[in-house]
mmCIF file as Biopython writes it, N, C-alpha, C and O atoms, coordinates in Angstrom:
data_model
#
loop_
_atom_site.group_PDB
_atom_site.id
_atom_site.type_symbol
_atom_site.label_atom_id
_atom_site.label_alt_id
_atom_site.label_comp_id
_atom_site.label_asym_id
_atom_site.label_entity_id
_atom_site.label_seq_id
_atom_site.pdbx_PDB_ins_code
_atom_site.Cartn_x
_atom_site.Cartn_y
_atom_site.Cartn_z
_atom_site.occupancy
_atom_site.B_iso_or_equiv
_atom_site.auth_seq_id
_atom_site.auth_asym_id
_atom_site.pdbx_PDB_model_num
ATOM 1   N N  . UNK A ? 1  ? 132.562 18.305 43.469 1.0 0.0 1  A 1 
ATOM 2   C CA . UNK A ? 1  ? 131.908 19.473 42.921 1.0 0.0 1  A 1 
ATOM 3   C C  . UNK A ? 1  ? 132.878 20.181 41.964 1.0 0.0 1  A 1 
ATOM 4   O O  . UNK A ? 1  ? 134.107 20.176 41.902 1.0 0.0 1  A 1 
ATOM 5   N N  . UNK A ? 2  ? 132.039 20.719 41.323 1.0 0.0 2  A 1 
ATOM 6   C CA . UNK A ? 2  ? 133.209 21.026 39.732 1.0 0.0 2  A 1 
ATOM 7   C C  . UNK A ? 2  ? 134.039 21.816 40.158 1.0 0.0 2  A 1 
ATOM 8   O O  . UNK A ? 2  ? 135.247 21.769 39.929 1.0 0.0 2  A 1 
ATOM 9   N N  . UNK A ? 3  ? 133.043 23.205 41.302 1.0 0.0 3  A 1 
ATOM 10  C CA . UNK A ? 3  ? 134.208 24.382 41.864 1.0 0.0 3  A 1 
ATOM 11  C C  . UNK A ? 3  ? 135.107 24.243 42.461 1.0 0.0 3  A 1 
ATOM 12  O O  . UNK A ? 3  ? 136.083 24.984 42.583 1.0 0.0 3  A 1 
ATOM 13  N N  . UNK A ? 4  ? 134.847 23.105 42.982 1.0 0.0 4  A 1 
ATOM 14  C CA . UNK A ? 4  ? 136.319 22.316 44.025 1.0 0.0 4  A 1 
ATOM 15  C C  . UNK A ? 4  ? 137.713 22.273 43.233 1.0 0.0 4  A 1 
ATOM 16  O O  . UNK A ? 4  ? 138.760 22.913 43.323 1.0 0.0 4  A 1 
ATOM 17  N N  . UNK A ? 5  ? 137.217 21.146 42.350 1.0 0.0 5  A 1 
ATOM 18  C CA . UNK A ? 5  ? 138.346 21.004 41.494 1.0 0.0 5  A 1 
ATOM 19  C C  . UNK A ? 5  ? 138.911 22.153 40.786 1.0 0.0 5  A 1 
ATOM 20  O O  . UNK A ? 5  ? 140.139 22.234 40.819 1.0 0.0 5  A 1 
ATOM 21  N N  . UNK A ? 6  ? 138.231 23.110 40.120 1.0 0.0 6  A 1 
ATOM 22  C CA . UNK A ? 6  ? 138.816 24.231 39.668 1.0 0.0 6  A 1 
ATOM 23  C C  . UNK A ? 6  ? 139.589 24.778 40.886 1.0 0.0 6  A 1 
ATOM 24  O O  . UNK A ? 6  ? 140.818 24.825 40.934 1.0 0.0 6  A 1 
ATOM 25  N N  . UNK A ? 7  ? 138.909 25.113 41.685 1.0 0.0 7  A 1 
ATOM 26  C CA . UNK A ? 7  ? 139.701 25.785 42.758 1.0 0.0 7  A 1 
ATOM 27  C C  . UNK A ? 7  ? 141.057 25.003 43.411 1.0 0.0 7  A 1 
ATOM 28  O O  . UNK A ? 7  ? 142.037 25.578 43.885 1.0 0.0 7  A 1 
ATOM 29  N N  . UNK A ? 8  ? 140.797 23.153 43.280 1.0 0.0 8  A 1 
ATOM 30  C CA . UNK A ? 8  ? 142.320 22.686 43.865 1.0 0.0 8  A 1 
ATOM 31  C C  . UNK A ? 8  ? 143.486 22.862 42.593 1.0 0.0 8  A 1 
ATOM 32  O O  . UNK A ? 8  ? 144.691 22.893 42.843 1.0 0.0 8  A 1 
ATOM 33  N N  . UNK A ? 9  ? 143.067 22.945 41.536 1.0 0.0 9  A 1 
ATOM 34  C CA . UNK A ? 9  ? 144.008 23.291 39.825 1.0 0.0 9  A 1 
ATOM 35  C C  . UNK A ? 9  ? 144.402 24.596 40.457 1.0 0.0 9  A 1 
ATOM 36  O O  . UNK A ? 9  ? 145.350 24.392 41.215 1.0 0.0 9  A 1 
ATOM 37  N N  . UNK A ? 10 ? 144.030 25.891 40.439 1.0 0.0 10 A 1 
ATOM 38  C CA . UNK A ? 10 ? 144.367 26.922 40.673 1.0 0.0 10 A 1 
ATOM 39  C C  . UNK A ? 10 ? 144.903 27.085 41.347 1.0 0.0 10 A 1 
ATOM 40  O O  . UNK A ? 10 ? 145.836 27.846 41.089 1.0 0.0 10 A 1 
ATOM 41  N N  . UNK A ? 11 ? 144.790 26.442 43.029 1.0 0.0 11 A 1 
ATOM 42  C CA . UNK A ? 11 ? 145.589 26.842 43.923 1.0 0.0 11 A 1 
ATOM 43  C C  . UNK A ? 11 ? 146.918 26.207 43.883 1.0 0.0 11 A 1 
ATOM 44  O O  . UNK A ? 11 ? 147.859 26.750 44.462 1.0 0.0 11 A 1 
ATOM 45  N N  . UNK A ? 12 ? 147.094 24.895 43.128 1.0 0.0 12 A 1 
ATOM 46  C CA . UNK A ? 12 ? 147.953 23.750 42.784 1.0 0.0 12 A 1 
ATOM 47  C C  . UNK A ? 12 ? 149.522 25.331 41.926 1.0 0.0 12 A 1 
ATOM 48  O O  . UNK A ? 12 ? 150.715 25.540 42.151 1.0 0.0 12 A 1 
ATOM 49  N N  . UNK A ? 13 ? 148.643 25.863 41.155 1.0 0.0 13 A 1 
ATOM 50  C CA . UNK A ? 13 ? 149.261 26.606 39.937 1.0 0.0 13 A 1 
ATOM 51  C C  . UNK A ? 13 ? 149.452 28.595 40.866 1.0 0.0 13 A 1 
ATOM 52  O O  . UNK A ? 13 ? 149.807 29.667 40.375 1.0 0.0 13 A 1 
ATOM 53  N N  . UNK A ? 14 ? 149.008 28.219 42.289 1.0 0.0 14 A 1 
ATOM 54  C CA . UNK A ? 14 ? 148.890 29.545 42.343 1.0 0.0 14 A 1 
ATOM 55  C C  . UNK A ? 14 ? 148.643 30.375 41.513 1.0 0.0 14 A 1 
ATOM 56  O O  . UNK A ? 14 ? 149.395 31.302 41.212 1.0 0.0 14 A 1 
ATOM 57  N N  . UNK A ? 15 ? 147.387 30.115 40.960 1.0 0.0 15 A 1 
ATOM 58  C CA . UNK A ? 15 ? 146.446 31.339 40.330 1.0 0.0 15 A 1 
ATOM 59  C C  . UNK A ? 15 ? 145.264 31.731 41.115 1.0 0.0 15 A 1 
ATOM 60  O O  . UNK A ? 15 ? 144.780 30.790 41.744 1.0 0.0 15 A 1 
ATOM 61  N N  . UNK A ? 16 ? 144.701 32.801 41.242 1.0 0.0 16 A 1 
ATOM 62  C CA . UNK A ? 16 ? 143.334 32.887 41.264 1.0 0.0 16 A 1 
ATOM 63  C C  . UNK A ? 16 ? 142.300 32.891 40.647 1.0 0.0 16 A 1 
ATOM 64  O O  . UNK A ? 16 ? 142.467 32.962 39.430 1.0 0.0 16 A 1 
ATOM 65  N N  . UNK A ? 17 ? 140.766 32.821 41.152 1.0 0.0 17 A 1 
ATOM 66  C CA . UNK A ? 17 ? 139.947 32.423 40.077 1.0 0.0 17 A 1 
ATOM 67  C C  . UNK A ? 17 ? 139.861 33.736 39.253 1.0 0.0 17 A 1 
ATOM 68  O O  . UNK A ? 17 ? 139.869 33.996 38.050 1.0 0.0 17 A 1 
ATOM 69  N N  . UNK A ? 18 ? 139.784 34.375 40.274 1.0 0.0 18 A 1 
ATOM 70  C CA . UNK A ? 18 ? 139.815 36.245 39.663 1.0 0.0 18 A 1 
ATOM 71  C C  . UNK A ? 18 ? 140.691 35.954 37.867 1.0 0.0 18 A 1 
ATOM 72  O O  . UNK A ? 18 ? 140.279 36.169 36.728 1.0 0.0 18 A 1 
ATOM 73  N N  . UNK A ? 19 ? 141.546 35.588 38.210 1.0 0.0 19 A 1 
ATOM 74  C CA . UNK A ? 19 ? 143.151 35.355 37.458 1.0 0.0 19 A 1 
ATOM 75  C C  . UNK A ? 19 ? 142.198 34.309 36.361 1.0 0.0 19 A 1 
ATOM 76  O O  . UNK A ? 19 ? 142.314 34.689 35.196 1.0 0.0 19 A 1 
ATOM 77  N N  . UNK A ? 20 ? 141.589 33.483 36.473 1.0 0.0 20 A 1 
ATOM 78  C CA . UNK A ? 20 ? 141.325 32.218 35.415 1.0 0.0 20 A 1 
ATOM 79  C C  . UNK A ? 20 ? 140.074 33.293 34.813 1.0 0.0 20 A 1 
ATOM 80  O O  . UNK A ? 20 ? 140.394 34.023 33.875 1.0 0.0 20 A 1 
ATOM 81  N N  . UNK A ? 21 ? 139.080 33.354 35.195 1.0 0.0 21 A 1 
ATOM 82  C CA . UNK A ? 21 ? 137.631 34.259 34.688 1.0 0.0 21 A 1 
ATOM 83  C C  . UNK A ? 21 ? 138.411 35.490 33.773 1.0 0.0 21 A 1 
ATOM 84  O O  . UNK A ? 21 ? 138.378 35.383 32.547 1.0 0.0 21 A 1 
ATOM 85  N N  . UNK A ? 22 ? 139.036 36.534 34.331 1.0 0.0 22 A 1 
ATOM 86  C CA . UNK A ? 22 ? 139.437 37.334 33.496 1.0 0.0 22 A 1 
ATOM 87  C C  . UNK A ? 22 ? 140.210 36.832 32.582 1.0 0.0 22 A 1 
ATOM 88  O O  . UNK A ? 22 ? 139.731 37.173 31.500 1.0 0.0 22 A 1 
ATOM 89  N N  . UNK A ? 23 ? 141.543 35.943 32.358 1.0 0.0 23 A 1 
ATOM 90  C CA . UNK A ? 23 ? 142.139 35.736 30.927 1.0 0.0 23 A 1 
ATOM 91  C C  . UNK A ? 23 ? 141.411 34.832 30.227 1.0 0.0 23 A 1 
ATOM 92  O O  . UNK A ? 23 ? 141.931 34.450 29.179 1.0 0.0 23 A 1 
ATOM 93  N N  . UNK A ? 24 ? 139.943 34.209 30.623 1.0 0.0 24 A 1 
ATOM 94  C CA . UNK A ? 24 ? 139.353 33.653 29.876 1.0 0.0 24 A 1 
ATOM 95  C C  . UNK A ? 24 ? 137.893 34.091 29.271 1.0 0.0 24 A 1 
ATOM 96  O O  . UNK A ? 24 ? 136.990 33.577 28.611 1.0 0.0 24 A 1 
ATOM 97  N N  . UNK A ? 25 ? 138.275 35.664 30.043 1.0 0.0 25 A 1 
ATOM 98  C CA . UNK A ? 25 ? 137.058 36.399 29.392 1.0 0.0 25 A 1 
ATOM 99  C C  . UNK A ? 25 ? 135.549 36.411 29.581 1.0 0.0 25 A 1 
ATOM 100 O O  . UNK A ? 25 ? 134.711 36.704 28.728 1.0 0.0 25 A 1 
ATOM 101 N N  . UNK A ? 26 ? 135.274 35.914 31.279 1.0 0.0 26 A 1 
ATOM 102 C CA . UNK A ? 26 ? 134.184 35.310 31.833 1.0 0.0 26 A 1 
ATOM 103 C C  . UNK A ? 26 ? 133.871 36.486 32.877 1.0 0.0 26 A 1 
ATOM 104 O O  . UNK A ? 26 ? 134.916 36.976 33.306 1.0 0.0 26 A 1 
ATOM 105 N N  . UNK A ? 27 ? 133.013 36.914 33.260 1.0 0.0 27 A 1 
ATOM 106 C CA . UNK A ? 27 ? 132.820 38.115 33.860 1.0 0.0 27 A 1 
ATOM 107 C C  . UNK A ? 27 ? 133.065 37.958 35.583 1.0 0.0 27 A 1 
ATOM 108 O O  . UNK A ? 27 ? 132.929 36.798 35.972 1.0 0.0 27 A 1 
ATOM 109 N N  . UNK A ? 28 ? 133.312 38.692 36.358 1.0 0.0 28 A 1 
ATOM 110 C CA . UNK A ? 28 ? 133.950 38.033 37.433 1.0 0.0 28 A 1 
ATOM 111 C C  . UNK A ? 28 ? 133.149 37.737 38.411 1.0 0.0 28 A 1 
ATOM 112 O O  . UNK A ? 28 ? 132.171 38.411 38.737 1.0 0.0 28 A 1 
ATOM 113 N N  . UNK A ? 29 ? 133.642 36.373 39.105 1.0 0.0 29 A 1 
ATOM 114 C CA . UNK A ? 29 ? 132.915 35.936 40.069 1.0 0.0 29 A 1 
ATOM 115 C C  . UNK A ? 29 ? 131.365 34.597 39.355 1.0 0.0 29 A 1 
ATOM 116 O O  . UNK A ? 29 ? 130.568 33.908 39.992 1.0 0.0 29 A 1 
ATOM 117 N N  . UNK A ? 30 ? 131.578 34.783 37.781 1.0 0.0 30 A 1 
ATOM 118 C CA . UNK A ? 30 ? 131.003 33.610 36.970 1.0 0.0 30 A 1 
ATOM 119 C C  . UNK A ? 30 ? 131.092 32.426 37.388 1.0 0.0 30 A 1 
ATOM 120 O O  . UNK A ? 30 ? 130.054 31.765 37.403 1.0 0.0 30 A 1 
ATOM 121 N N  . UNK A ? 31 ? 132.627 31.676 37.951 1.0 0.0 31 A 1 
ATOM 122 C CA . UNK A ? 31 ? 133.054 30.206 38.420 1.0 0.0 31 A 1 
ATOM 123 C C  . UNK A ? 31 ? 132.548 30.325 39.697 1.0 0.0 31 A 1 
ATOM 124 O O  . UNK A ? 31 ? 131.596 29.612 40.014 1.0 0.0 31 A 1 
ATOM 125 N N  . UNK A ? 32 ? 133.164 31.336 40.718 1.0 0.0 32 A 1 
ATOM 126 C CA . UNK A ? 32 ? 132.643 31.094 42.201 1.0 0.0 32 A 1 
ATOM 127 C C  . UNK A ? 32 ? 131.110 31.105 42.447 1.0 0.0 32 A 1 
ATOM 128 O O  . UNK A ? 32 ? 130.749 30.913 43.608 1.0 0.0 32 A 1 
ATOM 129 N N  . UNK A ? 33 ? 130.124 31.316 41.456 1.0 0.0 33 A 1 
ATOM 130 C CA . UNK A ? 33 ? 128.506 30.902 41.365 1.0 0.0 33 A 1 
ATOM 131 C C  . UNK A ? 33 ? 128.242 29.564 41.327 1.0 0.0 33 A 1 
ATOM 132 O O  . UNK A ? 33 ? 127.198 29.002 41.659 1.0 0.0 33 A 1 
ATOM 133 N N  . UNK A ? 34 ? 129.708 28.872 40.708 1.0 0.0 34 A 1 
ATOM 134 C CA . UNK A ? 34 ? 129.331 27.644 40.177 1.0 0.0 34 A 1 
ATOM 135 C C  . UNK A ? 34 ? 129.245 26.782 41.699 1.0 0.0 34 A 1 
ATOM 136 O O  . UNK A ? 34 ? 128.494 25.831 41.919 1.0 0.0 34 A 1 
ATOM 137 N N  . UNK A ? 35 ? 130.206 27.379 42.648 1.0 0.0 35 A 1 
ATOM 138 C CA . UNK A ? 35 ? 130.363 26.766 43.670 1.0 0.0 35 A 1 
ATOM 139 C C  . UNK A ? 35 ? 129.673 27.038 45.087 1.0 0.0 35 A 1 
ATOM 140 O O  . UNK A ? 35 ? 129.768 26.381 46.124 1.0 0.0 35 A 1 
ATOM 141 N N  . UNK A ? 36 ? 128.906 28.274 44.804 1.0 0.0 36 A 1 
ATOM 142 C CA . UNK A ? 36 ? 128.010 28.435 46.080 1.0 0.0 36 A 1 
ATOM 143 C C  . UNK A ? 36 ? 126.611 28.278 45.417 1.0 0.0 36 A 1 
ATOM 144 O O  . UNK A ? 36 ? 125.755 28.905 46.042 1.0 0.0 36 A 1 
ATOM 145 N N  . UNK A ? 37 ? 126.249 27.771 44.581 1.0 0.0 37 A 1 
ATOM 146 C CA . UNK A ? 37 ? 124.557 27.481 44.441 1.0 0.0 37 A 1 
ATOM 147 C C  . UNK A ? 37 ? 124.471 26.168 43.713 1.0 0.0 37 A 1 
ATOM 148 O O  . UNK A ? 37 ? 125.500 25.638 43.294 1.0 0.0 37 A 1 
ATOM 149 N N  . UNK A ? 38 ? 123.933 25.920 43.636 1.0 0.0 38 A 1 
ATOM 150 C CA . UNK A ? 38 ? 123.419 24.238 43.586 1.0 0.0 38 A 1 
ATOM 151 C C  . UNK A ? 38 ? 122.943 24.428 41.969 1.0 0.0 38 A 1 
ATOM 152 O O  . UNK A ? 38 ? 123.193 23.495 41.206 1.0 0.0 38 A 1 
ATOM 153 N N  . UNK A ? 39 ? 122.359 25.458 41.521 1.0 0.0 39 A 1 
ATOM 154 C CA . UNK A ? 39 ? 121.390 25.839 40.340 1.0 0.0 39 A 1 
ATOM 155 C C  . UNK A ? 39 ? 122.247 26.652 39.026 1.0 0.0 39 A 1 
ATOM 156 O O  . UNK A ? 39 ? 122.105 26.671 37.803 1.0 0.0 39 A 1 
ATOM 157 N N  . UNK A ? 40 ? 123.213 27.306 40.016 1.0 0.0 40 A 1 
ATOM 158 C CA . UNK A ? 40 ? 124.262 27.877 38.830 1.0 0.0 40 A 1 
ATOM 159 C C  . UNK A ? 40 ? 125.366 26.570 38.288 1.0 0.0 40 A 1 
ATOM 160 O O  . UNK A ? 40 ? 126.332 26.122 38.906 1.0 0.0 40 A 1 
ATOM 161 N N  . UNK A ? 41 ? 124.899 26.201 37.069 1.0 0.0 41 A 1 
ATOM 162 C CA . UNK A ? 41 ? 125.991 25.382 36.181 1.0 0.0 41 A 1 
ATOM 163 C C  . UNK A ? 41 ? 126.434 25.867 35.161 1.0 0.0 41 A 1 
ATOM 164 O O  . UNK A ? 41 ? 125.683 26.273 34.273 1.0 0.0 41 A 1 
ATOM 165 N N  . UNK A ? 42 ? 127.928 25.931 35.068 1.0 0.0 42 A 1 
ATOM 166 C CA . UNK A ? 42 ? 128.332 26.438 33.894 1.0 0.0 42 A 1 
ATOM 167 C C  . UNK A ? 42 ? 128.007 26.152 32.218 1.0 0.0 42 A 1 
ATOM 168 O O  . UNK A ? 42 ? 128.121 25.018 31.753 1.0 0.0 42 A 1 
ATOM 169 N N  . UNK A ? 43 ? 127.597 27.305 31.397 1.0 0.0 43 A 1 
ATOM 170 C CA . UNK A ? 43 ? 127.606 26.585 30.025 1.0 0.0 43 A 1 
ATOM 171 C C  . UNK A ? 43 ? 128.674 25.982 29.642 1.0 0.0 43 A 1 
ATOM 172 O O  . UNK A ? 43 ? 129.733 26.315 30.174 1.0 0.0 43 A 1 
ATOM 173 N N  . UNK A ? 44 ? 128.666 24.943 28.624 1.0 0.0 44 A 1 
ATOM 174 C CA . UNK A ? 44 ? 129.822 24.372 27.775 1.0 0.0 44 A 1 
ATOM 175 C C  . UNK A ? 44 ? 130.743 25.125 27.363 1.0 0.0 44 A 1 
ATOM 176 O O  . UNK A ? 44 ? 131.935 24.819 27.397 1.0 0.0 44 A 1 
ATOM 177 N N  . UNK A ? 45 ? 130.255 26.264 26.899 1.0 0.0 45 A 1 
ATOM 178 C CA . UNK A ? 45 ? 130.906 26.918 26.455 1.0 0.0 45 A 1 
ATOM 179 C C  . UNK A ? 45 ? 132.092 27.773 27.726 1.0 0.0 45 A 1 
ATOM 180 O O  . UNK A ? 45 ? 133.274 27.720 27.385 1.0 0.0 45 A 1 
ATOM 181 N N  . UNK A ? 46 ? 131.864 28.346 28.793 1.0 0.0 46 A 1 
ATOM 182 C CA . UNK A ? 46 ? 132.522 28.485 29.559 1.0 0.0 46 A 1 
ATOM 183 C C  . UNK A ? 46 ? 133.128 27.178 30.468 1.0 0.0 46 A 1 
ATOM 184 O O  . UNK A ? 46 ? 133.958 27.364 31.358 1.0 0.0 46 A 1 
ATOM 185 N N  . UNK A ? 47 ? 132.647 25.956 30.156 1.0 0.0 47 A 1 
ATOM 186 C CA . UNK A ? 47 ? 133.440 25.006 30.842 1.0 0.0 47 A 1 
ATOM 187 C C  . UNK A ? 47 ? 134.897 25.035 29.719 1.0 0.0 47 A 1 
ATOM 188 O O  . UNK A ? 47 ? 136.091 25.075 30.018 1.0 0.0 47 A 1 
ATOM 189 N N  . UNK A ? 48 ? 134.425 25.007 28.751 1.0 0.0 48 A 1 
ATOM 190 C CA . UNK A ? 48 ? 135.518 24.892 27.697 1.0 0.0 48 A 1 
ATOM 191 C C  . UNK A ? 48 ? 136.912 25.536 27.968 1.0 0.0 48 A 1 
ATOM 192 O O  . UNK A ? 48 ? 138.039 25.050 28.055 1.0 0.0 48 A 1 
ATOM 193 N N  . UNK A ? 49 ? 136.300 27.145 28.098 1.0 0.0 49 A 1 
ATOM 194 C CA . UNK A ? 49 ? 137.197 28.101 28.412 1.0 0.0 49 A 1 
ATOM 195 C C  . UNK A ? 49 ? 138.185 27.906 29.399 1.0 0.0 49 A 1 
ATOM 196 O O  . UNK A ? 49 ? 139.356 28.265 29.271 1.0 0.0 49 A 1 
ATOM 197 N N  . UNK A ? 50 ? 137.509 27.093 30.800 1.0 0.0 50 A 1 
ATOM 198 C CA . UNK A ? 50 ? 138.137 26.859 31.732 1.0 0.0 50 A 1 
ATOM 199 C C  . UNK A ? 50 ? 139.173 25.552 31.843 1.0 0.0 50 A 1 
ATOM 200 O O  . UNK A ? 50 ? 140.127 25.528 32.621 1.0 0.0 50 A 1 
ATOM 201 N N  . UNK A ? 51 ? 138.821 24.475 30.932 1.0 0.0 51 A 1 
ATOM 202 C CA . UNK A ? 51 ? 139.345 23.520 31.117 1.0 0.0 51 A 1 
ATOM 203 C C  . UNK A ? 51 ? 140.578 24.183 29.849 1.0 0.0 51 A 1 
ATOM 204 O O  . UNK A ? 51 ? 141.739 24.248 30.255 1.0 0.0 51 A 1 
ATOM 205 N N  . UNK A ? 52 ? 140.308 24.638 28.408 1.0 0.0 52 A 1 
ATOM 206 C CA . UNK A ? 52 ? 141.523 24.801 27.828 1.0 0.0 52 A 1 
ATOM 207 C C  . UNK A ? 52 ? 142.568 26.124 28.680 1.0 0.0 52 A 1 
ATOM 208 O O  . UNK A ? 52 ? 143.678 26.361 28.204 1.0 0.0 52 A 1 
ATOM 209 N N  . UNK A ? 53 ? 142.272 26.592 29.433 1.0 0.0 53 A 1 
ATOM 210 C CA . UNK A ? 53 ? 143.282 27.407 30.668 1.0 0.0 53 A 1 
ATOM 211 C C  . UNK A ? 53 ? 144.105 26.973 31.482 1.0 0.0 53 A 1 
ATOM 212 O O  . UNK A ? 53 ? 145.129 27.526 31.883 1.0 0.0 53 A 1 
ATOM 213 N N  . UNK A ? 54 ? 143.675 25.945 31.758 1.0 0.0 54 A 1 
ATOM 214 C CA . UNK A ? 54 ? 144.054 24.391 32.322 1.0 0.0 54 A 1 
ATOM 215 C C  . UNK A ? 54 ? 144.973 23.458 31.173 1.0 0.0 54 A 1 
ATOM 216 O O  . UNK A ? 54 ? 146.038 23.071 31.654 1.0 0.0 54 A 1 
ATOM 217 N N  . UNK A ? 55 ? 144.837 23.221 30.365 1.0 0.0 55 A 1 
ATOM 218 C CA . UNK A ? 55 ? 145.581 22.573 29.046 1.0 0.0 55 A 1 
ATOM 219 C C  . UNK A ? 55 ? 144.649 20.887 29.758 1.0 0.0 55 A 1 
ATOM 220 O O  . UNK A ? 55 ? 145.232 19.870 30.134 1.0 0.0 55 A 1 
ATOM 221 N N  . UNK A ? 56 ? 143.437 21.072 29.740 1.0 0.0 56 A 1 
ATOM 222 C CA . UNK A ? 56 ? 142.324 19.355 30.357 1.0 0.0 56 A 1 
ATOM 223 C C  . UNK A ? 56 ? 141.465 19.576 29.730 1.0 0.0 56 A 1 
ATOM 224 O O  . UNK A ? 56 ? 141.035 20.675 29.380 1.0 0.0 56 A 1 
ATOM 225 N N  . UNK A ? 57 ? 140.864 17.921 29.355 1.0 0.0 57 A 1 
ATOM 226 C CA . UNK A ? 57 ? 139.638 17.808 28.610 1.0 0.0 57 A 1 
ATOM 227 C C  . UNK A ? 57 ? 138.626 18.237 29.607 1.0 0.0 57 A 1 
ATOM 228 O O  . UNK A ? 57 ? 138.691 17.918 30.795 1.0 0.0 57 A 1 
ATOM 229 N N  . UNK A ? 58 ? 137.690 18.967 29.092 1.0 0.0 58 A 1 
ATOM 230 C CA . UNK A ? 58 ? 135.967 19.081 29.834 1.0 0.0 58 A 1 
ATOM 231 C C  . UNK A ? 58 ? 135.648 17.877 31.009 1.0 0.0 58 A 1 
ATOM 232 O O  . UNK A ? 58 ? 135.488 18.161 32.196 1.0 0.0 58 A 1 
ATOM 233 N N  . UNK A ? 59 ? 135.590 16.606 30.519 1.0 0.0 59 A 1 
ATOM 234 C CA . UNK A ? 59 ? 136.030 15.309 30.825 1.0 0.0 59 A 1 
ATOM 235 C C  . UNK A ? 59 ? 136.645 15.865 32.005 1.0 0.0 59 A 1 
ATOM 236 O O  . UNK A ? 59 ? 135.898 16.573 32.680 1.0 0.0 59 A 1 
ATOM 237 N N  . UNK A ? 60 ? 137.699 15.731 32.371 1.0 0.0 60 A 1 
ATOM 238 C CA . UNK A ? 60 ? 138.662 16.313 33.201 1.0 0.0 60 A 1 
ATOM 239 C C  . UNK A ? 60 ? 138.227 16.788 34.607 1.0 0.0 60 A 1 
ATOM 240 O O  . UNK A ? 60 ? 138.330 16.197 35.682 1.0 0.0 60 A 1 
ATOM 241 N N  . UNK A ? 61 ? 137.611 18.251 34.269 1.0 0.0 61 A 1 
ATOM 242 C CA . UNK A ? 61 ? 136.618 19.034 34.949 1.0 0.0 61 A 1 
ATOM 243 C C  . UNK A ? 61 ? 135.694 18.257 35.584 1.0 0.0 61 A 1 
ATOM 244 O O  . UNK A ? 61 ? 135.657 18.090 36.803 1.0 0.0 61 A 1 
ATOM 245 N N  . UNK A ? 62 ? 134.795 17.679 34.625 1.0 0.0 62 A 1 
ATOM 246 C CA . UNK A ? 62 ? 133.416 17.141 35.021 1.0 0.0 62 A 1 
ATOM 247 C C  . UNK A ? 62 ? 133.068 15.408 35.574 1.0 0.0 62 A 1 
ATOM 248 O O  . UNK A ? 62 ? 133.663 14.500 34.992 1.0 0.0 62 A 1 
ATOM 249 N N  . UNK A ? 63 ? 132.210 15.117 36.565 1.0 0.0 63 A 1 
ATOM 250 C CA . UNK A ? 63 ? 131.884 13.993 36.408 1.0 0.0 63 A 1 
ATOM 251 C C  . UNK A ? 63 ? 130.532 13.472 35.929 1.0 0.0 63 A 1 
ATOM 252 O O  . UNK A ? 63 ? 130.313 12.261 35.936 1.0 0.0 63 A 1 
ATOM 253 N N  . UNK A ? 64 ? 129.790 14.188 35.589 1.0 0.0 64 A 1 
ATOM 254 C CA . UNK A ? 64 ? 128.577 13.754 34.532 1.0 0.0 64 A 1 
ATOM 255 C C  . UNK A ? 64 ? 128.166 15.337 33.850 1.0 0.0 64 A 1 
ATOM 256 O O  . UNK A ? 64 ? 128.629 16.467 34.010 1.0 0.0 64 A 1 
ATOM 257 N N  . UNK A ? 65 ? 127.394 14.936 33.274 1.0 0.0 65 A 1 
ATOM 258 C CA . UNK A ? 65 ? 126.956 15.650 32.089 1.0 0.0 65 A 1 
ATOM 259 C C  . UNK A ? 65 ? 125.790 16.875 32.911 1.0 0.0 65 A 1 
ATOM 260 O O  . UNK A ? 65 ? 125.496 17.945 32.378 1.0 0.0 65 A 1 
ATOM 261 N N  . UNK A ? 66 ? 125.227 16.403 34.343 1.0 0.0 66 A 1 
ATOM 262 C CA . UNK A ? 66 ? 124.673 17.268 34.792 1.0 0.0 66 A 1 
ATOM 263 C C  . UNK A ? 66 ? 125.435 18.239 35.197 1.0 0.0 66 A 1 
ATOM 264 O O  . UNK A ? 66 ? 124.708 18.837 35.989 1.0 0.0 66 A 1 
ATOM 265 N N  . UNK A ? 67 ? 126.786 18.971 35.151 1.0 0.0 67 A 1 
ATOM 266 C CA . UNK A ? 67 ? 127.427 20.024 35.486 1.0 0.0 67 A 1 
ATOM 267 C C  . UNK A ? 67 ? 127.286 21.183 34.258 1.0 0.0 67 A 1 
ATOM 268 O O  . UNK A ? 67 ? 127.750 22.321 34.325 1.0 0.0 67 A 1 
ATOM 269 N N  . UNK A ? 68 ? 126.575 20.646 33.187 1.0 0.0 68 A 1 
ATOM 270 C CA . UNK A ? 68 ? 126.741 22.188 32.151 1.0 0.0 68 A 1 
ATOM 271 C C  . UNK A ? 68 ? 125.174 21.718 31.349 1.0 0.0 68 A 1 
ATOM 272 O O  . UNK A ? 68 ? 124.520 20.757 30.944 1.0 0.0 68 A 1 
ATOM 273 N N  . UNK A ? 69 ? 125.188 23.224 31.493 1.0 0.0 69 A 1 
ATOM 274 C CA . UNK A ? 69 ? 123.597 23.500 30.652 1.0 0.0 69 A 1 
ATOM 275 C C  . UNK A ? 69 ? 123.572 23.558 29.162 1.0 0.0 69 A 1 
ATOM 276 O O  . UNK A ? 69 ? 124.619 23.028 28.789 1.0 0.0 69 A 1 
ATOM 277 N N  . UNK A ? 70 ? 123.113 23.817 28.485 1.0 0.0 70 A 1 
ATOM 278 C CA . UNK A ? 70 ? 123.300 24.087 26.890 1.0 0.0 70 A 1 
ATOM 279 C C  . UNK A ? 70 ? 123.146 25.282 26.486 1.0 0.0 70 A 1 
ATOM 280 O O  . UNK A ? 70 ? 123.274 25.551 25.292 1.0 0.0 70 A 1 
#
């Protein structure tokens, strides 16, 4: 699950998500939706945000194309 992985990067880097959403300008608690509902998927555009915070391709993040909406 995509939130997983964000969340094992972060904890890897001791950051929080609090910490990733705000310097990437995502309103808070945006990623942890991604990981308690089945229906919340991030746009591209905020996957983007998250993976260049990370210095990883989207790719990276994701394992199919059903994780981001348009």
């Amino acid at each position: 699950m995509l939130y997983n992985t964000i969340k094992r990067m972060a904890d890897e880097q001791n950051i929080s998500i609090y910490r990733i959403e705000k310097d990437s300008g995502m309103a808070n608690g945006t990623i942890g939706k991604w990981g308690r509902t089945a229906n919340q998927k991030p746009t591209a555009e905020n996957l983007k945000k998250v993976a260049d915070y990370f210095g990883v391709s989207m790719e990276e993040l994701i394992n199919t194309e059903e994780d981001i909406t348009n």
